[in-house]
N, C-alpha and C positions, 0 to 999 in steps of 0.2 A: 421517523424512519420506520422498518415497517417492525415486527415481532423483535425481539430483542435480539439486541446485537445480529445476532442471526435470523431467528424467528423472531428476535429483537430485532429483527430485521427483514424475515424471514420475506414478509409480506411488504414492504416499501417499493410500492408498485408506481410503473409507470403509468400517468394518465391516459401516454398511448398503446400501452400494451396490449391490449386486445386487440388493435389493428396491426398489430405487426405479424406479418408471416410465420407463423413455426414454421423449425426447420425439422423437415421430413425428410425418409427416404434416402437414397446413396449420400444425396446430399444433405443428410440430417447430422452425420459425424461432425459434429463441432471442431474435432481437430482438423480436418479438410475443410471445412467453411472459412476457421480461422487458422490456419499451420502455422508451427512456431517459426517467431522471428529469427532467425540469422542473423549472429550479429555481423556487423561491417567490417571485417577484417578486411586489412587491404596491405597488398605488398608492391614493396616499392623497388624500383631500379635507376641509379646513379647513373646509368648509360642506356643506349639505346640496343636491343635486344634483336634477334628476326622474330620473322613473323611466328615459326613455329615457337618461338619462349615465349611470344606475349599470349599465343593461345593458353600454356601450360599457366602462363601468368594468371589467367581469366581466371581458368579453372577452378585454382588453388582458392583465389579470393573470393569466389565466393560460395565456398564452404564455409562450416560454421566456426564458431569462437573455439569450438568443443574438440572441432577435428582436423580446423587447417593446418596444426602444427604437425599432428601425425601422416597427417596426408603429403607433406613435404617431405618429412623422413621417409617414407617407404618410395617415393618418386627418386631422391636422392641415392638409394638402394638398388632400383632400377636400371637394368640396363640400355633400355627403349631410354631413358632420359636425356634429354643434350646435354653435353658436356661444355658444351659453349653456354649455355644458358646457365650452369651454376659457376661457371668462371664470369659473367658478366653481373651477378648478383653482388650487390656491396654492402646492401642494406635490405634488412627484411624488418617490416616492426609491422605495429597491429593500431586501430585506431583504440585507445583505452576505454572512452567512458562506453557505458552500454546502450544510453539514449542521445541521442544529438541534442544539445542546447539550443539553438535556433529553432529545431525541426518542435521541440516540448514547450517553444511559446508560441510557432504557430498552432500548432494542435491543440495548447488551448483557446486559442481566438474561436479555433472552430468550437471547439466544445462549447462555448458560450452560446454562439447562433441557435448551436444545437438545444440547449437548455431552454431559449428565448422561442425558438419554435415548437417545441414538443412537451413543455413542462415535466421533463426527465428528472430530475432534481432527485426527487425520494429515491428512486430507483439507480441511480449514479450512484449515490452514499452507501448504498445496499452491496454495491456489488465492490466497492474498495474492499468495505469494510470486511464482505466474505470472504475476501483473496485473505487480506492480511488476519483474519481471523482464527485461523488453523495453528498458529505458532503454538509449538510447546518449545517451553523453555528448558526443560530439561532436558530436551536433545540437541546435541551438539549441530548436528554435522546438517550440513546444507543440501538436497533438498527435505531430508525428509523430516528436520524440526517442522516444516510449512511458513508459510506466510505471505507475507503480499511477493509473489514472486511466478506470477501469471499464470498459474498451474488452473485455477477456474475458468478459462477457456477452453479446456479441452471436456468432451460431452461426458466422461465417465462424474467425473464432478460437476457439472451441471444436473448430474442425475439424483445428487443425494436430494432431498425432500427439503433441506431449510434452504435449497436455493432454487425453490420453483420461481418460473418466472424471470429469472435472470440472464435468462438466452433471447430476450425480447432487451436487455441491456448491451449485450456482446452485437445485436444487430444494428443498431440505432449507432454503434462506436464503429462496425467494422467502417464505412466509406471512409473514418479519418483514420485508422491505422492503414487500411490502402494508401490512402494519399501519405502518409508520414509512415513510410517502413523505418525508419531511422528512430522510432520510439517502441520501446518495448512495452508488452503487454501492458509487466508490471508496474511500467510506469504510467501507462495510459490508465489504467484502473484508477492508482491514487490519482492522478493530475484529475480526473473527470469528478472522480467525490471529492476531493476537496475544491476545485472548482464551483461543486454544485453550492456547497456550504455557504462560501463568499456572495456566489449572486443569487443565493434566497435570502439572503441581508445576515447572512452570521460572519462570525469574526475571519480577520485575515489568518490562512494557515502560514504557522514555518515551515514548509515540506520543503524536500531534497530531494533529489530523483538519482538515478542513475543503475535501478534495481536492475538485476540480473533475471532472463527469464528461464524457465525447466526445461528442458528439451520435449518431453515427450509425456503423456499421457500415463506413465508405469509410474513419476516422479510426484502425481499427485495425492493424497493426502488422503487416508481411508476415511470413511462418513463418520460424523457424532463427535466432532471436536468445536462446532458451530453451540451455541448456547437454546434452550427451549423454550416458548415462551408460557406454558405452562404445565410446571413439575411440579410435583408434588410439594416440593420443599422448596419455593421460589428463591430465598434468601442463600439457601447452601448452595445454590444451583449457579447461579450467578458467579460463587465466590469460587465454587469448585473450576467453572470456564474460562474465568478473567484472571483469578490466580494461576492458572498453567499455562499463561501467557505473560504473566510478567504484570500484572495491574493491579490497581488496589481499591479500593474502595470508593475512595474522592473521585477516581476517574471511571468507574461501574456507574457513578450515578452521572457523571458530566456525560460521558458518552448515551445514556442513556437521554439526556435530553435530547440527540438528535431526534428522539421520536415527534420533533414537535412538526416534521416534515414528514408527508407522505400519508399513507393508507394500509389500512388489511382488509386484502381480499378473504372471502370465508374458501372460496374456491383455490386458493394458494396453500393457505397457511392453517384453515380450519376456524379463523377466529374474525371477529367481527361483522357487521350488518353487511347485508348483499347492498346496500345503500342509503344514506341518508340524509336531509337538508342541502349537507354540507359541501353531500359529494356528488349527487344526481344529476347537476349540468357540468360535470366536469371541473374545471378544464383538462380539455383532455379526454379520454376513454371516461364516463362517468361510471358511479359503482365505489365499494368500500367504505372503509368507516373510518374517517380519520381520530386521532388522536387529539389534535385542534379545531379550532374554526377556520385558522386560516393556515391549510395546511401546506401551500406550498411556503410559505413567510418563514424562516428562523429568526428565533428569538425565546423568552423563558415561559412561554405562554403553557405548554406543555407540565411542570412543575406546578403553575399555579392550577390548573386545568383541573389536573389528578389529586392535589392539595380539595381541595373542592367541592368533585366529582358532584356536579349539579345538572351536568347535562347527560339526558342518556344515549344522546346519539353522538355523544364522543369515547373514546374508547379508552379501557383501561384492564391491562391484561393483569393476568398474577404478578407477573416482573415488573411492572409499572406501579402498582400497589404498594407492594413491599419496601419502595423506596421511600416512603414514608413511616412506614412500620416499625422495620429494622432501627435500632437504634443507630448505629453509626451510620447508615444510610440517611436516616430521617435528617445527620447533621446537614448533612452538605446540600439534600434535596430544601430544607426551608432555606437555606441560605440562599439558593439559585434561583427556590418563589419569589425572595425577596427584592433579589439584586441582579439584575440582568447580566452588567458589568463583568461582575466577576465570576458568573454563568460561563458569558464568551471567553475570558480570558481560560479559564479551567478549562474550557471546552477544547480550545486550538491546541494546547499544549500537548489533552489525552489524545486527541485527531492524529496530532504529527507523530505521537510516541506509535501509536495503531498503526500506522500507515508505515511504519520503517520495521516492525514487529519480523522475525524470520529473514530481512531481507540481504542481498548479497549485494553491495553497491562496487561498482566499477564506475569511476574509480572511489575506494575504499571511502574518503571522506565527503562524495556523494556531489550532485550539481545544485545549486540552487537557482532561481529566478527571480528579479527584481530586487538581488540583495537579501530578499527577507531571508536568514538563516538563522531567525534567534537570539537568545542574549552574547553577546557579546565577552570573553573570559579576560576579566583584568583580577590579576593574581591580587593586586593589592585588596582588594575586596574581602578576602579569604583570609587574608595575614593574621588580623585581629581582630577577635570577639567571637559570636559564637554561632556566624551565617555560616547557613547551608547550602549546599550549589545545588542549582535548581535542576530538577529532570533533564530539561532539554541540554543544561550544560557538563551534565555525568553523562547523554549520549554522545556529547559533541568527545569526550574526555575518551570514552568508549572508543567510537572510529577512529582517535588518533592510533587507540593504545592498540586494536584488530591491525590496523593499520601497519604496524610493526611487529607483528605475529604471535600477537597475543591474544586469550578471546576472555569472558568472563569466567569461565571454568576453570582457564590452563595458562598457566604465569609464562610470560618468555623467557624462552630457552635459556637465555642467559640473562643477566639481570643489566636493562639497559641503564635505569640511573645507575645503578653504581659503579656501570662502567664509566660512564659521565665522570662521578667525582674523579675515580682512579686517574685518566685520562688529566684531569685539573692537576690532583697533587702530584702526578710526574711530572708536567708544565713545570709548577711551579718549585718543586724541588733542583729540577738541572736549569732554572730560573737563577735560584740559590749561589748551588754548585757555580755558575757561570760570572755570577756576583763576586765571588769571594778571589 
């Protein structure tokens, strides 16, 4: 991928990027190229209506998630409103999740073609990864912790510096969020990088979809929360980015193998050859310096690469280096020179945990596709000896616990097991009583 995480990312450039249009001009406002989704609220009537309610009907429905409720109170308010049209209303509800499940497996078929035709791959990873990369963990409140939650589509954040190049990504994706309005931003981002992962031969992700998008351009995420890929202190640097997100170590270096896809441009990112061997026929836009030999390929080649570092027309930044250095870094990077295996496994885990980072899911425990959602939670597992539940099943433990109005910060208002037991020993006291 391309500079780290961000500039670790910075630069994971499309092969056809140089042949894509910028966007200029009136029409260069990213948020008018791409306008935020609306979500599908839609309201319903148990009877048949006239024609003027079913215009008021339109109306209403297709406004957004944000305002159709308020938009009906003040219509309600209104004297101009028919009276016959809220006496014929019996039911009003809303569609819940925030992306269509149908609508996020055909859009990835398309993403695939898309990948199969353009060798986007690096540049799909790039740009999940910078949606959901914004997260701080220390701020509560939804939008402004950040993270995968579509807000890098609008041009003011397209403008910060670690994501040059990524509006040659939002243009290559806009014809399939035309075609599928029923998938949000945020989920087209992750669905398209973790897509890319699987068909450059890396492991299958557990992702979940259902992320909720920002409304607007005010709700995005001020610059310098993206990671750099050459700081003065490459090791603290790393730990200062990834820990204010919620990561640790093992997954600093597993994510950083995706650099074993893609390119840096020196014209992006400031780093790497204007071109070499590797990358001078392409495929694709030719140009840049990859990281591997075979850069669109996932797999651990990256770790033995920079293990190595024999060849000088493959690339290796300060953030790349250091992951041999650093001690606790150096553990998990020879391990992942060593072992492909458990490269991929580490790898999907830190993907999915990335990919769900700041985000807002509708509905709260998220959709998934193909089944794949992870390990599986059998309590008995846990009962005896001295296992630990793994990442993905303290996020699964999380969305239940968010779910019922609790978050990591702020305990539930009232304490639901124990409302549980209490609930039992009354049962089972006038159980008693009724016994005797």
């Amino acid at each position: 991928m391309a500079d780290s995480l961000s500039h670790h990312l910075l630069s994971l450039s499309s092969p056809h990027s140089s042949q894509m249009a910028p966007i200029s001009g009136a029409t260069a406002a990213t948020s008018r190229l791409l306008p935020t989704a609306a979500s599908r609220a839609r309201l319903s009537l148990s009877h048949s209506s006239s024609s003027s309610s079913a215009r008021v009907l339109r109306s209403l429905s297709s406004s957004s998630s944000y305002s159709h409720v308020s938009s009906l109170n003040c219509a309600r308010s209104s004297p101009l409103f028919p009276r016959v049209f809220l006496n014929r209303v019996s039911a009003i509800s809303t569609v819940a999740a925030a992306s269509d499940p149908a609508q996020l497996q055909s859009a990835r078929e398309d993403i695939k073609q898309l990948l199969k035709s353009t060798f986007c791959h690096p540049i799909m990873v790039r740009l999940g990864w910078h949606d959901a990369g914004t997260y701080n963990k220390n701020i509560e409140e939804w939008p402004i912790r950040g993270g995968a939650n579509g807000s890098l589509r609008f041009e003011i954040e397209l403008k910060h510096a670690a994501n040059a190049g990524l509006v040659n990504a939002l243009n290559l994706l806009k014809p399939i969020k035309d075609k599928y309005s029923g998938v949000t931003y945020a989920d087209l981002f992750q669905l398209a990088s973790a897509t890319a992962i699987e068909e450059a031969g890396g492991p299958k992700i557990p992702m979940k979809y259902g992320r909720v998008d920002v409304s607007g351009p005010e709700q995005c995420p001020e610059e310098g929360r993206l990671p750099d890929a050459g700081p003065p202190k490459p090791s603290d640097h790393l730990r200062e980015v990834f820990y204010r997100m919620g990561l640790n170590d093992q997954e600093i270096v597993a994510l950083s193998g995706a650099h074993t896809l893609g390119r840096s441009r020196p014209d992006r990112s400031g780093w790497g050859k204007p071109e070499t061997k590797y990358t001078k026929n392409g495929p694709g836009a030719p140009g840049g310096q990859s990281w591997t030999v075979e850069w669109l390929k996932f797999d651990n080649s990256y770790f033995k690469d920079i293990k190595e570092r024999k060849d000088e027309d493959l690339l290796v930044l300060p953030t790349d280096a250091i992951l041999f250095e650093d001690p606790s870094y150096k553990v998990y990077a020879e391990k992942y020179a060593a072992d492909q295996e458990a490269f991929f496994r580490d790898y999907a885990e830190a993907h999915a945990k990335l990919s769900n980072l700041g985000a807002k899911f509708d509905p709260p425990e998220g959709i998934t596709l193909d089944g794949v959602t992870g390990e599986k939670f059998v309590a008995a597992k846990y009962s005896t000896g001295k296992r630990e539940l793994s990442d993905a099943m303290k996020q699964k433990i999380r969305a239940e616990y968010e779910a019922l109005g609790g978050s990591p910060d702020k305990p539930l208002q009232s304490n639901y097991f124990l409302n549980i037991m209490i609930v039992i020993a009354v049962l089972a006291l006038l159980t008693s009583l009724l016994g005797n």
